[in-house]
matplotlib code that plots the C-alpha trace (Angstrom):
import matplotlib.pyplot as plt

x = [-18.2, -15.3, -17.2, -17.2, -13.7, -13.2, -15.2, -13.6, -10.0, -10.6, -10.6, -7.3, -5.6, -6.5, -5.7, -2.1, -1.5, 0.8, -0.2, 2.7, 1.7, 3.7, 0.8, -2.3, -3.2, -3.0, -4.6, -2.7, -2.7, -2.1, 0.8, 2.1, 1.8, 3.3, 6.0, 6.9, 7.2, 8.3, 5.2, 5.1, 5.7, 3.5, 2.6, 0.4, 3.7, 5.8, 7.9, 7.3, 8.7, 12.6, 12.5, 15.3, 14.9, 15.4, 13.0, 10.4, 10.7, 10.7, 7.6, 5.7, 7.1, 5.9, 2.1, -0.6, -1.7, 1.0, 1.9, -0.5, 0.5, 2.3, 2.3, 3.0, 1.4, 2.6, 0.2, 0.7, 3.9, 3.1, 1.4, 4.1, 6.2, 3.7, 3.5, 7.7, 7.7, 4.6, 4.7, 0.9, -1.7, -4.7, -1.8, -0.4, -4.0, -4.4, -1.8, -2.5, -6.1, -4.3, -1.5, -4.4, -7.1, -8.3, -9.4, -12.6, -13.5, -12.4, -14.8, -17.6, -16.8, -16.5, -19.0, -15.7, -15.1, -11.7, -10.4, -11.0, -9.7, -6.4, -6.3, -7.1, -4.3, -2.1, -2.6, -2.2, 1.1, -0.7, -0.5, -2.2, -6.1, -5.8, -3.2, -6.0, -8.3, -6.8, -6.2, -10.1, -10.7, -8.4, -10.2, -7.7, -8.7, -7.7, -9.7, -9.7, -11.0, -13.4, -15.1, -15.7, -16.7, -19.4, -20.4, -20.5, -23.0, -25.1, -25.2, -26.8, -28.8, -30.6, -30.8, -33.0, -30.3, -30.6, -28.8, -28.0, -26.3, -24.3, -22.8, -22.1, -20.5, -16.8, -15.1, -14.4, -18.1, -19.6, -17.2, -18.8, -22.4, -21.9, -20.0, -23.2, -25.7, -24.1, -26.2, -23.5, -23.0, -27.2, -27.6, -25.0, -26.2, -29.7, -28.5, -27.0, -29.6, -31.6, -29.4, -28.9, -32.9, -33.6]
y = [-7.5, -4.9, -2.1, -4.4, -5.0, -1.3, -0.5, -3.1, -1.6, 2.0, 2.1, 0.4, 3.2, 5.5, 4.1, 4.1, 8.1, 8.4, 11.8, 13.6, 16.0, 19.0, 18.5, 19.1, 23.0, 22.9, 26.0, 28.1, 26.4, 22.9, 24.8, 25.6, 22.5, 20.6, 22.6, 22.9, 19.2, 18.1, 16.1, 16.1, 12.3, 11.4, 7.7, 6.0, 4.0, 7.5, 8.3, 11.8, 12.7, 14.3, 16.2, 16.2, 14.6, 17.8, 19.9, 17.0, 17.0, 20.9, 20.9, 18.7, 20.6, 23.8, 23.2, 22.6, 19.7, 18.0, 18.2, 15.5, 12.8, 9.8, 8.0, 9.2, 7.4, 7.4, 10.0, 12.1, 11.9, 13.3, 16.5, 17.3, 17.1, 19.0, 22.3, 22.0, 22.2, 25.2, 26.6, 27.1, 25.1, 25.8, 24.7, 21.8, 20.8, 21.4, 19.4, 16.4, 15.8, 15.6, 13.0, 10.7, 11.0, 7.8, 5.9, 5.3, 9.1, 9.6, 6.5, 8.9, 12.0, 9.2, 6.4, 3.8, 1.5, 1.3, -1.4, 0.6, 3.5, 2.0, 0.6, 3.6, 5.3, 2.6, 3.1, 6.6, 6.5, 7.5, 6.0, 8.1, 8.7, 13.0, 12.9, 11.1, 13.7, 16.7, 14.7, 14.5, 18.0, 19.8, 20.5, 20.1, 17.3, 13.6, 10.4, 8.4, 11.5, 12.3, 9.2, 8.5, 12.0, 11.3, 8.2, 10.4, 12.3, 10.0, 8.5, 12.2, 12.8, 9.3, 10.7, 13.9, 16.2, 18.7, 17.2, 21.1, 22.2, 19.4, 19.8, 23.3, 22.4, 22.4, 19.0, 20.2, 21.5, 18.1, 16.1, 18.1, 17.8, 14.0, 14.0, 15.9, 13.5, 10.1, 7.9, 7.0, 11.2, 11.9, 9.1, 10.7, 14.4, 13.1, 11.4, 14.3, 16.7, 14.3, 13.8, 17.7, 18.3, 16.1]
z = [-22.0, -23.2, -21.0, -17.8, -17.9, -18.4, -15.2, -13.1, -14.0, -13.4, -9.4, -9.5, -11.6, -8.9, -6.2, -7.6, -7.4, -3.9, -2.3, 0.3, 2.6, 1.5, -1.5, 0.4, 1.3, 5.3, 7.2, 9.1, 12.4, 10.6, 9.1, 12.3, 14.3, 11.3, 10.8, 14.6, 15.1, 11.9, 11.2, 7.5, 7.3, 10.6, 10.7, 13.6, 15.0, 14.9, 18.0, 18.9, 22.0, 22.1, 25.2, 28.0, 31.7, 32.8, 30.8, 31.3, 34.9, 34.6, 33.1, 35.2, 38.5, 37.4, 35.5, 37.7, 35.1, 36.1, 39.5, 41.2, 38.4, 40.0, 36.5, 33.3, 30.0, 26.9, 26.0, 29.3, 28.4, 24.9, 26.6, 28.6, 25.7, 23.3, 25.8, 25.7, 22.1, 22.0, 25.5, 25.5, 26.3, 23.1, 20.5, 22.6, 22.7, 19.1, 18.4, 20.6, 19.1, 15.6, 16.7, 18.8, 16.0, 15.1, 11.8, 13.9, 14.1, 10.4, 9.4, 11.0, 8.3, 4.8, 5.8, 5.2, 7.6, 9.7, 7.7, 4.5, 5.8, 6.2, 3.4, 1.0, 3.0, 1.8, -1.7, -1.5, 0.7, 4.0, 6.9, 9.8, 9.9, 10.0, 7.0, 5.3, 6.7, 4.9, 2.1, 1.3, 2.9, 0.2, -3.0, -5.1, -7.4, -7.2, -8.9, -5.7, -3.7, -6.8, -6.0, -2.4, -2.1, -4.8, -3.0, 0.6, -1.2, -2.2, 1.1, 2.1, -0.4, 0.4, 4.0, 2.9, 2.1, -0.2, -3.5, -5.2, -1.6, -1.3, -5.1, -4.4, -0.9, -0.5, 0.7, 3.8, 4.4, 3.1, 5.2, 8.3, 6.9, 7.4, 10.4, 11.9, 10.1, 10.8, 12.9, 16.0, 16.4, 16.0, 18.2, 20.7, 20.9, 21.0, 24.3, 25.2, 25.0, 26.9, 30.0, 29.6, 29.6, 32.9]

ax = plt.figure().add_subplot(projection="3d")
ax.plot(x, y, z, "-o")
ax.set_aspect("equal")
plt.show()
């Protein structure tokens, strides 16, 4: 009875351990667009956009992108503001996909569902779906990280991967693995290749 007890309290202990951005090892163009827009606390309800009337207006005058647009989203608005801040178009890009990612995509890489997902974040202090990204890509060890990324490879190793690859495979290489292997993206790019193939 003792070693139930002890099992049932463990996954609460890690959950505990907060985790800031300024811990996790970002890649050089992560670095960048974080440090450029000051995203080192980004959350999902974050206001991003300081830009001028006049430099907004500037902007959409003078790139092609733009000029046709009668209407301007909230997430137009965020590209016009995003080339401002980068003044070219492969960062601002770059930097929109990071901002817009969604739990949903994440849920595709861990095999958690979107509910989960948030509320792992949660425990851990983080609120937006690529912040919890990098979290699980850095190797740098964590006990809450430990052991969904145990549980991810199980989940492939019961869908024929080879078990010896996937313990020598770095997080980031086994969160791809199952990205590529998860039944919605197969399903997808099988589609895909079909449509492509007619």
């Amino acid at each position: 009875m003792l070693l139930k007890i002890f099992f049932l309290v463990i996954p609460f202990q890690f959950y505990c351990q907060s985790i800031e951005i300024k811990d996790i090892k970002l890649k050089k163009r992560d670095s960048l667009i974080f440090s450029t827009l000051c995203l080192y606390n980004l959350n999902s309800n974050q206001d991003l956009i300081k830009i001028s009337k006049e430099d907004f207006n500037c902007i959409v005058a003078n790139e092609q992108l733009f000029k046709n647009k009668k209407t301007f989203s909230k997430r137009d608005s965020l590209g016009v503001y995003l080339y401002y801040k980068f003044d070219d178009w492969k960062l601002a890009n770059n930097a929109y996909h990071r901002i817009n990612y969604s739990w949903n995509r994440l849920s595709k890489y861990l095999y958690i569902n979107e509910k989960d997902l948030i509320l792992i974040g949660k425990k851990i202090g983080i609120n937006h779906p690529y912040i919890l990204k990098l979290f699980f890509i850095d190797d740098s060890h964590h006990d809450l990280k430990l052991y969904y990324t145990n549980k991810l490879k199980d989940s492939l190793i019961q869908k024929g991967l080879d078990k010896i690859a996937l313990k020598n495979s770095s997080n980031e290489q086994l969160l791809k693995l199952a990205f590529k292997n998860h039944k919605e993206v197969k399903k997808f790019w099988d589609n895909h290749g079909k449509k492509h193939h007619h």
